[in-house]
Structure formats: C-alpha cells, structure tokens
N, C-alpha and C positions, 0 to 999 in steps of 0.2 A: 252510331259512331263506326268510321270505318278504320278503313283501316289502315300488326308488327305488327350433345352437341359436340360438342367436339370426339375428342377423341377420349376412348375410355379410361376411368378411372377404374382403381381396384376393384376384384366382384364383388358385389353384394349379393344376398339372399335373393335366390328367384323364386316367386309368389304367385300360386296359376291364377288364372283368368279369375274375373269373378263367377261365381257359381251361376251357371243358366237359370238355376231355380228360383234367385233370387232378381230377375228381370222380370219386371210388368210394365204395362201402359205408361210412359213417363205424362204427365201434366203438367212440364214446366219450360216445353222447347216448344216454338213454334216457329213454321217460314211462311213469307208474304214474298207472291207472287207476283207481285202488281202493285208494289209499293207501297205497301202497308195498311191499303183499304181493306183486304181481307187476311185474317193471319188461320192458318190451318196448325194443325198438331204434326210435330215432328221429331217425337220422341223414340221412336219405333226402337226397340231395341237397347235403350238408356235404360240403367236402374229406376226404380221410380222416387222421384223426390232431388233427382241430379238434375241440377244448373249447370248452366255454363259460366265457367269462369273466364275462361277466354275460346274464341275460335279462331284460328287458323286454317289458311286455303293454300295448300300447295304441293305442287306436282299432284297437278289435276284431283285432288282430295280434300275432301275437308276433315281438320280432326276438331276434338273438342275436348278441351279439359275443363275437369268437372269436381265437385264440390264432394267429396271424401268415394270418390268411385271411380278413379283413374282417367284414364285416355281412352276414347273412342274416336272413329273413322268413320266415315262414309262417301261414296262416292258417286261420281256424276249418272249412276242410274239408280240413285233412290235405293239404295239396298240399306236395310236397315243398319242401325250402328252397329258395332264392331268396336270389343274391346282390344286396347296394346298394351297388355298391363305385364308382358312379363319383365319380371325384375323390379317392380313395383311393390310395395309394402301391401298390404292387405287395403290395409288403411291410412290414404294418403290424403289431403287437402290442397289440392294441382291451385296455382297463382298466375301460370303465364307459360307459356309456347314460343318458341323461336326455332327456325328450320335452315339448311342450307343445303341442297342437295339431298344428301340420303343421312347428312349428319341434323339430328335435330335433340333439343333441350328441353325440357320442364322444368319449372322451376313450383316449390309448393311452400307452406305453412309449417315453418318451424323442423323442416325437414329437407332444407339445402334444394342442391341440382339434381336433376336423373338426367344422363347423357344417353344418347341411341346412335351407331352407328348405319344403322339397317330398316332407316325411315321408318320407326318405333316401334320394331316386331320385338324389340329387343330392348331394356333398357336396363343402367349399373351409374349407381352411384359413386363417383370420387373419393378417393380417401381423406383430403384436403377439400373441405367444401365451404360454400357460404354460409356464413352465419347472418343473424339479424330481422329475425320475424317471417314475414311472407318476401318470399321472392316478387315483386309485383311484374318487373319487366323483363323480359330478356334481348341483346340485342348482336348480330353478329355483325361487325364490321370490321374490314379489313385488316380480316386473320385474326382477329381478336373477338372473342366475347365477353359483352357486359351485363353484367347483373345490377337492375335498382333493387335496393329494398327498403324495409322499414326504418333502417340503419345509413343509409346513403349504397353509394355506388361503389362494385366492384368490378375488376377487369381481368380476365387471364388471357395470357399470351399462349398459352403451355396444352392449348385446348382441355381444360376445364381440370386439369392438375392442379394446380396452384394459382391462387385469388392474391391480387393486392387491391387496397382502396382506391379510391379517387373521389376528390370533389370533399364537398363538406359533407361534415355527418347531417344529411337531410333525408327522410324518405323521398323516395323518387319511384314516382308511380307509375312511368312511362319512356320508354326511349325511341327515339324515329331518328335515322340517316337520312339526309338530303344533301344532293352535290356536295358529297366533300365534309358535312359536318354533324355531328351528333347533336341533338335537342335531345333533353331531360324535363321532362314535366314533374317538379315536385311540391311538397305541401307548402312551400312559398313560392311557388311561381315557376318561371321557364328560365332554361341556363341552355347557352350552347356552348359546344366546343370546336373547334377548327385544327386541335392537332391532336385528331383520337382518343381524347380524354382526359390528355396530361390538364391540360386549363380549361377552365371556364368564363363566361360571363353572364352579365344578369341582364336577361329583356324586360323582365318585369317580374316582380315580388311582391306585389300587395296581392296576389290571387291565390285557391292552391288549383292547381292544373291536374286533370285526371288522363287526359289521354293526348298525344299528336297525330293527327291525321295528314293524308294530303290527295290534295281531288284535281285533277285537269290544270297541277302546277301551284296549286294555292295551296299554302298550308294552314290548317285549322287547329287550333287549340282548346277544348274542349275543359272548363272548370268544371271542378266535384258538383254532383247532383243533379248534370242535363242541364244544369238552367240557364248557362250563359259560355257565349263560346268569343275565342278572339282570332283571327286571323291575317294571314301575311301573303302580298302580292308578290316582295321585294325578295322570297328566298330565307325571309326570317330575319332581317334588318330591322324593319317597323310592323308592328302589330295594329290591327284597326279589331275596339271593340264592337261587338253587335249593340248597335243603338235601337232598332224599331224589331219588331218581330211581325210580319206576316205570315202565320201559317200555310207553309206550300206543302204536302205529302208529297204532290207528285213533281219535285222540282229536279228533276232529270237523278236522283242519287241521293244515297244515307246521309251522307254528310251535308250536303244541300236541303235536304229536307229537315235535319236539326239546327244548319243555322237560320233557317227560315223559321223556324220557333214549333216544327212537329216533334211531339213526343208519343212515343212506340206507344200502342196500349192494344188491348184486345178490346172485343165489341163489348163486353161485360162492365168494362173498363177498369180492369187489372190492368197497373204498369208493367212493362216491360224495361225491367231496369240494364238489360245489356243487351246489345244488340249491335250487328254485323252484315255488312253487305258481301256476297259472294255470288259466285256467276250463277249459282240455282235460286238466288233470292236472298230475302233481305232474313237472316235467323235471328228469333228474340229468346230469351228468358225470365222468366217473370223473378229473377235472381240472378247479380253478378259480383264480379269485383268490385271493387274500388280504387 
C-alpha cells in the first residue's frame, strides 16, 4: 500500500535517545528492490523486535515510526537508522506520521500528538491534546491539521494547540487530500469532505476501509486485511470494486501490484503485513497498523 506538527505546544519531559546498547539486528523490516521478487533485511540500526507502524518519505528521507521505540530516519545513502526520539517518552506506541516542511507530527497509542518544529530532532507535546485510543491518521491540509482516531475525527486550526471534533464519532483509520477535498477511511466505509471538514458525505458504508492511496491520478481504497481494494477514475465520485484478481508483482508499482491481487510475503513465506513504496524500494514489516 502506497502512499500520507504544527507549532509547539507546552514542554514536555525531554527523554534521550534510546540507549545504543539496547540495538541489535532488527528481523522485522525489510526492502524489495525489484518489486518484491526479492525482499533483503533492512533493519540496520532499529531496536530488535520494532515494526513499522507507519513510513513516511519526505524531504529526501525516510522516517519510520515504530511499535514502542520511537521515530527513526534514514536516508538516500543507506546509513543505518537513526533515532528522533528527543522529547519522546521512554516508552511510546507511534500510530502515524504526517509532515510539512520542517513542521512534522506523530500521533501514538493512548498518548495524544508529539509536535516537531525542526523536522523531528526535536519533539513536545501540547497541553490540550487528542484524546481517544490510537491516533491512526494524521493529515495536514490547508493550515489545518487532522487527527482520525479510535474515537472519530479531530481538527485544529491553532497548530496543534486546541482540538475540536468533526464528523461522527467513527474511528477513522486513514485520511488522503485530493484536488480540494478530504477522504476519510473509516470502520464503515469512506466519507469525503469538500469544505475542509466542516461536512461530510458517505461513498460507501457496507466496508471498513483501512487506507487511501493514489497512483498516476486514480484513487485506490484499500479495505482491512489486504484482501480486497476499491477504486476511483472520477476523483472519488464513483467507486469500482476489484472483481477478478490477477496476480501481477511487477505491475509497474505497490499499489498496482495489490490491486492486481500480490500480497507482500518473504520467500519463507511470512506475511508482510505493511508495507510502502518509496524511491529506494518497496519497505515491508512483517507487523503493522491497522
């Protein structure tokens, strides 16, 4: 599946790095060069046992948040990962990533936002934050940031000072901007909006949607557990569900190759249950969100 803060809130406790003693060989990341015929190890530097919850690719880097071990980096020469955990709890549960510039967001597990001004060397929790389970999505659009969560949708204008709702109380597992309008992917189905958030409407509700992507102008909508995706030519007007599956791996891209019916696996054949396309390759986890 491809692929999607402000300004600071009050300090919080700054918490150093993780200890270096406690990095080994990670066994649970790996990148496909070649589209997914061969997947290599690509832990180098991760705690051992850390997934990726989500990955993010931006201003030429990739980071990665990860399952109770913060934020790591790496970048377009393969150097091992790199923790950005200051101001970070010891022990956090990272949900989602969203980035603009040098302002970027986390969102984690029953422990609100972490905000970074300084493209995540730095990071400080709000005094006024999200409430409501896992963070799952974060989304910045037009001066605004949005939070899904377990709870439904939250929005601040205030850069990340003050939260109000939006939408019904639904978890909402995903959020993607296209020309002009927000999509929400949640446990019933897909909602758009067209004025920033204030309203929504329903495309479709019998499903629950785990991710929105968008690939050479088509938008893909990905339901919980890989197995069945819907997509849109029209901008997000009409949906067409995947009817046939031909497995294509090498059908020019991630997204193309899951709705052609490939699912990620190593040659052992352990799933790969998240997984992301970015310019060094296609990166998996044998563990992710939902």
């Amino acid at each position: 599946m491809l692929t999607t803060i402000l300004i600071y809130g009050l300090m919080a406790l700054i918490s150093p790095a993780a200890d270096p003693g406690t990095i080994a060989e990670n066994d649970a990341i790996f990148l496909s060069r070649d589209e997914g015929a061969t997947w290599q190890p690509f832990g180098s530097g991760l705690p051992e046992g850390a997934t990726a919850r989500k990955v993010l690719y931006h201003n030429d880097q990739i980071f990665l948040v990860t399952n109770n071990h913060g934020v790591f980096v790496r970048s377009h020469d393969l150097e091992p990962w790199q923790p950005l955990n200051a101001g970070l709890p010891e022990h956090i549960y990272l949900t989602s990533i969203a980035a603009v510039g040098d302002v970027m967001a986390v969102g984690s597990f029953e422990q609100g936002i972490y905000l970074s001004r300084d493209g995540g060397k730095h990071w400080q929790r709000p005094f006024f934050n999200v409430t409501g389970g896992s963070v799952r999505s974060l989304l910045f659009h037009e001066g605004n940031l949005l939070a899904g969560t377990d709870s439904g949708g939250f929005i601040s204008s205030f850069g990340g000072y003050y939260w109000q709702r939006y939408g019904a109380l639904r978890q909402v597992n995903d959020m993607f901007s296209h020309e002009g309008q927000i999509f929400a992917a949640r446990q019933d189905g897909l909602v758009r909006s067209e004025d920033g958030g204030k309203t929504w409407s329903t495309l479709f509700s019998d499903h629950t949607v785990a991710e929105i992507t968008l690939e050479d102008g088509v938008l893909y909508a990905q339901l919980l557990g890989n197995r069945d995706m819907f997509r849109s030519f029209d901008g997000g007007k009409t949906w067409n569900r995947r009817v046939r599956m031909f497995e294509n791996r090498q059908a020019g891209s991630l997204t193309k190759a899951l709705w052609s019916g490939y699912l990620p696996a190593l040659p052992n054949g352990d799933r790969l249950f998240y997984a992301r396309e970015t310019p060094l390759g296609w990166i998996g986890s044998k563990s992710g969100g939902c």
